[in-house]
C-alpha positions in Angstrom: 36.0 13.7 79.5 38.1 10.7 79.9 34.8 8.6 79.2 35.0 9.5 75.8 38.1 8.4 75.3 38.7 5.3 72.8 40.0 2.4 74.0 43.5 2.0 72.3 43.7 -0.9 69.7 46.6 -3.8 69.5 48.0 -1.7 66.2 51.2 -2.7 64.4 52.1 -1.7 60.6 52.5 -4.4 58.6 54.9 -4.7 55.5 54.0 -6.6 52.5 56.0 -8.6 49.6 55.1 -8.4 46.1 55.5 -11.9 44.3 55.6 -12.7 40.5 55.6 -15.3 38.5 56.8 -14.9 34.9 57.8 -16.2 31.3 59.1 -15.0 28.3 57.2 -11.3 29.0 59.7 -8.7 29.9 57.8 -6.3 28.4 54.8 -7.0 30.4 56.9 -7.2 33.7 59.4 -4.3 33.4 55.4 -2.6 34.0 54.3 -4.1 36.5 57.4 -3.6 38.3 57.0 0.4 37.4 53.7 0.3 39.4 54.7 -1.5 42.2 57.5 0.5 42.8 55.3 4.1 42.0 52.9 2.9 45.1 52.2 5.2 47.9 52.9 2.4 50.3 55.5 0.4 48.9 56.3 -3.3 49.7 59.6 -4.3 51.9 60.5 -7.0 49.2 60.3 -8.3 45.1 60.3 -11.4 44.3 60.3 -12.4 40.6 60.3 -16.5 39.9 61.4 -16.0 36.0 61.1 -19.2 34.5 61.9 -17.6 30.9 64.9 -19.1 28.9 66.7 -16.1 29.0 66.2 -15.1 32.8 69.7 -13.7 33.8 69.0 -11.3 31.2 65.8 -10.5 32.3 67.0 -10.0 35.8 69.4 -7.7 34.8 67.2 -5.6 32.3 64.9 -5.2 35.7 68.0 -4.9 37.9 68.9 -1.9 35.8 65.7 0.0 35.1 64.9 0.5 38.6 68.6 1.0 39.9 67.6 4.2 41.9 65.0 2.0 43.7 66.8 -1.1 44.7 68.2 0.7 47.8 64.9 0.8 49.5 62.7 -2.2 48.0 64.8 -5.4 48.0 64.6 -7.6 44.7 64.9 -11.6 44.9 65.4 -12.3 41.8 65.2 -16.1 40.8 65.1 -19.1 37.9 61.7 -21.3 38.0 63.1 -24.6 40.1 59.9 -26.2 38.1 58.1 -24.2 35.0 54.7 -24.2 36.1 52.5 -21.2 38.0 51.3 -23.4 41.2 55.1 -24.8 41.7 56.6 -21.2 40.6 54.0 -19.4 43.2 54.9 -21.4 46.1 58.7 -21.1 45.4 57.8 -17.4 45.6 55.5 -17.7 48.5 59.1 -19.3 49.9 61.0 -16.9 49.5 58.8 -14.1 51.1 59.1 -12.6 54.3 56.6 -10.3 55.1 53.4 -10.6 56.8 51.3 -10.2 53.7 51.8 -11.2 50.2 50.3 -9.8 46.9 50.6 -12.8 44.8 50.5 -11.0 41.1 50.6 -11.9 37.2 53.2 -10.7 35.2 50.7 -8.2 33.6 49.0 -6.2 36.7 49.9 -3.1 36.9 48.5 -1.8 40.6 47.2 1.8 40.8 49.6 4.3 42.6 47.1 3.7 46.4 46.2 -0.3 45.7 48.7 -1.1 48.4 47.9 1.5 50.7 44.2 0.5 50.6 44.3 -3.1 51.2 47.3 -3.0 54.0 44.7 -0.3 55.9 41.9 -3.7 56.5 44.5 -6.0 57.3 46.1 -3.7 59.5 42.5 -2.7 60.8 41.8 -6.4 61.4 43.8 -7.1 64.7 42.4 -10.4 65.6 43.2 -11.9 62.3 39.9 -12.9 61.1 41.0 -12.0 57.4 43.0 -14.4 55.2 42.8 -12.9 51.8 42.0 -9.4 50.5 41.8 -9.0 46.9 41.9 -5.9 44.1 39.4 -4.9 42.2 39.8 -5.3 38.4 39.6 -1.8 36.6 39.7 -0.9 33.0 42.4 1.7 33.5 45.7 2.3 35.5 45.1 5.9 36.0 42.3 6.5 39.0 39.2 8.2 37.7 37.4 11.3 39.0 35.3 9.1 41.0 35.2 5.6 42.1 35.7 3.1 39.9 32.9 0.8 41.6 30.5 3.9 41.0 29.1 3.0 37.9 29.1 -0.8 37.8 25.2 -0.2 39.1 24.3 1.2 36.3 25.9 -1.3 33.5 24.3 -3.7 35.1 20.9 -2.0 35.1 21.0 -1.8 31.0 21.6 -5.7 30.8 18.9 -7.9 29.7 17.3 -10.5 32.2 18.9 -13.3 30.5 22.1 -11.8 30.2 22.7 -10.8 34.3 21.0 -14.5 34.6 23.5 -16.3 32.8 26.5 -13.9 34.4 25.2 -14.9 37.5 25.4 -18.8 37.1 29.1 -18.6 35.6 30.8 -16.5 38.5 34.1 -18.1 39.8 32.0 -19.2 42.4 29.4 -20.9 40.3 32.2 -23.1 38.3 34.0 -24.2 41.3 32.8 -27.2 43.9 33.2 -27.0 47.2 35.5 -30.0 48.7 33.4 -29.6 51.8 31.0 -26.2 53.2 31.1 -23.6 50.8 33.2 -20.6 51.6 31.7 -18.1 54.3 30.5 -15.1 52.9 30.0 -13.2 56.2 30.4 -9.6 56.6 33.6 -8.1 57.1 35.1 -6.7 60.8 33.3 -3.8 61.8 37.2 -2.0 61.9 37.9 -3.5 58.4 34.5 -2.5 56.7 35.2 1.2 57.6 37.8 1.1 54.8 35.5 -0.1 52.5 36.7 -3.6 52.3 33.9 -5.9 51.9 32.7 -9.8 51.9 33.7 -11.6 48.6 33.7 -15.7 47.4 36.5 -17.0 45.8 39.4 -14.6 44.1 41.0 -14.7 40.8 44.8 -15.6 41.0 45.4 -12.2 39.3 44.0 -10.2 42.3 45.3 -12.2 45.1 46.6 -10.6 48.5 47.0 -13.0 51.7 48.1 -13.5 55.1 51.6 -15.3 54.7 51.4 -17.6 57.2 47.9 -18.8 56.5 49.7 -19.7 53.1 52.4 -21.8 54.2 50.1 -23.7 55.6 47.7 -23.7 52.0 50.2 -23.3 49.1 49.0 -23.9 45.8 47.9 -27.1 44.5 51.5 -28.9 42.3 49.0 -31.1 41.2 48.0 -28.9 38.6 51.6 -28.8 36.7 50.6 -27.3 33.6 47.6 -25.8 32.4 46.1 -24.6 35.9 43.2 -23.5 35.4 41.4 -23.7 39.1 44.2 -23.4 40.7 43.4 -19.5 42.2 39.9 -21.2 43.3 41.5 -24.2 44.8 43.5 -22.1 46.5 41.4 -19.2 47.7 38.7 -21.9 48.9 41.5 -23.9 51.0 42.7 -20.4 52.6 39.2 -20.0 53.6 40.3 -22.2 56.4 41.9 -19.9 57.7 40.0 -16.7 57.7 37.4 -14.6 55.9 37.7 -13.5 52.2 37.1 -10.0 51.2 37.7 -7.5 48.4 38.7 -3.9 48.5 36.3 -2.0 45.5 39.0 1.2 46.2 41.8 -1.0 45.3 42.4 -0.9 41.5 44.2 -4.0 39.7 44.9 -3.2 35.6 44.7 -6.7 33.6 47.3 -5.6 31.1 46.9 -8.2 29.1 44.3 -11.2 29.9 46.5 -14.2 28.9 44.2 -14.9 26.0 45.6 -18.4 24.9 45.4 -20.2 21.7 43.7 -23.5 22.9 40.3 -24.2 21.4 37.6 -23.6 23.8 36.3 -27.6 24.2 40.2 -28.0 24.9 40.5 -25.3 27.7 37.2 -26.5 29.1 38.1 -30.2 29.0 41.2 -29.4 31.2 39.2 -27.3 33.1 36.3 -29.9 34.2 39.5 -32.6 34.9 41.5 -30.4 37.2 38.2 -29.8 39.5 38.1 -33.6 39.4 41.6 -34.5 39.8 41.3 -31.6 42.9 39.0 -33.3 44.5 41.0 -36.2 44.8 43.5 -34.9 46.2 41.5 -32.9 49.0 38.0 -34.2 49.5 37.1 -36.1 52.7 34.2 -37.9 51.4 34.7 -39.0 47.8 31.6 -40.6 47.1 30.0 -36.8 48.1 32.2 -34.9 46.1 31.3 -37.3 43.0 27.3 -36.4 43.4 28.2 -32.6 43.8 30.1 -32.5 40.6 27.8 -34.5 38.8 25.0 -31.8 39.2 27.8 -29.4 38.7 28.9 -31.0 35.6 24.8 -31.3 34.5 24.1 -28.2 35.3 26.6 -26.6 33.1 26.1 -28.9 30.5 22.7 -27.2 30.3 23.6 -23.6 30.4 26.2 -24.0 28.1 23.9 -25.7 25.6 22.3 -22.4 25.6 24.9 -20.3 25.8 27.0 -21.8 23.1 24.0 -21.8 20.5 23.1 -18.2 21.4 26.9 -17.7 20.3 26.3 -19.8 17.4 29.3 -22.3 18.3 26.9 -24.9 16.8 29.8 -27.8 17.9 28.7 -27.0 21.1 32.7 -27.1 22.6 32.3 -26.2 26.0 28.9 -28.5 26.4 30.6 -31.1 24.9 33.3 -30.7 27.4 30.9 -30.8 30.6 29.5 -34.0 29.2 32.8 -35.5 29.0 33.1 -34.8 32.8 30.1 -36.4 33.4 31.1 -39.5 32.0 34.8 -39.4 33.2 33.6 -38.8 37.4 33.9 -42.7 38.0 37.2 -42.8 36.2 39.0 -39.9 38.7 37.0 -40.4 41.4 37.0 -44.2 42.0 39.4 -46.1 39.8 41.7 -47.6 41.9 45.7 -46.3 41.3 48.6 -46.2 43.5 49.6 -42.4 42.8 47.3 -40.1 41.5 49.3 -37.3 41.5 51.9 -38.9 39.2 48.9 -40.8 36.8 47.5 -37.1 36.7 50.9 -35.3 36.0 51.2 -37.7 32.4 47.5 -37.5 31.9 48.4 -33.6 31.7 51.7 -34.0 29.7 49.1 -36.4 27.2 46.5 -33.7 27.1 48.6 -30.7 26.8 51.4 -32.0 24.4 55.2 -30.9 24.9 53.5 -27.2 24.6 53.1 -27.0 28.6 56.3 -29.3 29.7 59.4 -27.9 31.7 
């Protein structure tokens, strides 16, 4: 009998910290707080890096509405040392303690077993092969009848060829260039994938779950002060350093919201082509490399979005226009000689974005 005995695993439960960074949307907070603190499993610590103009009254609004709860989950609750998401994200990522970190938006609202589902596959994965574990985006809060992945199959079944073509080429993936080899895709742990946790590329900052000390050693690009839009690919791509990405389909994350801004497109795309550029910069070994890979980036998606925007009928052609701009502009980041990037790059951003985006 004793032959059919398992060997016992190196187990040891883990507790997590939820961090969020937020401004000016109590309203969308005071919710995702709700459903953190509704969770099956529920994190060891809060911490909330407000940098709103009225955050001691925010504070207290959340210090109040979940009185009865503060007892078991401990809040940090804290002003913005710098108002921008990569600098508020690692003064969060500070302040946690735990071993792993959900690193939320102000607007996700987790369903009531998110937690419990993705602390089961790092807890499963006792080597430490994982660094990052993200949600899965659903359309709901509530949990369906079945599984929310269940019909995805389908959807995609009743797209046209062009359409699941095009989807294909502009995955998070797809926009982002690698700084050196391209993120391993490999399966999962044979003790993780029997939770149904499964390979995955580069996550979305709203869906992001890590090991804390493989962050430390990561953080989040400060670079990118203002508008930072790369910044969740920068980071999940430097994390996979450390360890295998994965997602968890059972996991639910609700986008409350979807930070729909108010920039034009041909801006938004314009600051999104620079920060790749200005990223590379800062954490590319071979520049002259990284300046051919985004030129056929660039060129690439100068193409499809020649297509794409006149099949929308944006006959300016906005973000096409702003892929050929990176084209031309490569020499300029890449190889113009400057004594601090990271400052030139910070006014280039206060010139691009206005007084809108400053502290």
């Amino acid at each position: 009998m004793l032959d059919h005995v398992l060997p016992m695993q190196d187990f040891r439960m883990l507790n997590w910290t939820l961090t969020i960074c937020t401004y000016n949307r109590p309203h969308f907070l005071v919710e995702t707080l709700r459903h953190a603190l509704r969770q099956t499993r529920l994190p060891a610590e809060i911490v909330v890096v407000d940098a709103s103009d009225d955050w001691q009254g925010h504070k207290a609004q959340m210090e109040e509405s979940f009185a009865d709860q503060w007892g078991e989950v401990a809040l940090i609750y804290v002003p913005a040392e710098v108002r921008s998401l990569t600098f508020q994200r690692n003064q969060a990522l500070r302040l946690a303690s735990s071993d792993i970190v959900f690193s939320l938006d102000d607007d996700i609202y987790l369903r009531p077993d998110a937690a419990e589902k993705i602390m089961q596959g790092y807890e499963a994965d006792t080597q430490e092969e994982i660094a990052m574990i993200a949600g899965f985006f659903v359309d709901g809060v509530e949990t369906p009848p079945e599984s929310g992945s269940a019909a995805a199959p389908h959807a995609t079944n009743r797209k046209g060829c062009l359409r699941r073509f095009l989807e294909h080429q502009l995955t998070l993936d797809s926009h982002f260039v690698p700084y050196a080899d391209p993120v391993d895709r490999g399966e999962a742990p044979a003790d993780v994938s029997a939770h149904n946790i499964v390979a995955n590329g580069l996550v979305n900052g709203g869906r992001t779950t890590f090991r804390r000390k493989f962050a430390l050693e990561s953080g989040w690009s400060e670079l990118l002060r203002y508008y930072a839009t790369h910044e969740d690919s920068d980071f999940s791509y430097r994390m996979s350093y450390h360890g295998r990405l994965l997602v968890a389909p059972d996991a639910g994350f609700f986008h409350a919201d979807g930070n729909e801004g108010t920039a034009s497109r041909y801006r938004v795309n314009t600051i999104r082509v620079r920060n790749l550029m200005a990223l590379h910069v800062l954490h590319s070994p071979n520049k002259p490399r990284s300046a051919l890979r985004l030129a056929l980036s660039f060129g690439k998606f100068l193409l499809l979005y020649l297509l794409i925007d006149s099949l929308q009928r944006r006959f300016t052609y906005p973000t096409a226009r702003a892929y050929a701009l990176g084209l031309l502009q490569i020499p300029q980041f890449l190889f113009w000689p400057r004594t601090d990037f990271s400052n030139w790059y910070t006014a280039y951003q206060e010139e691009m974005y206005g007084t809108r985006y400053k502290s």
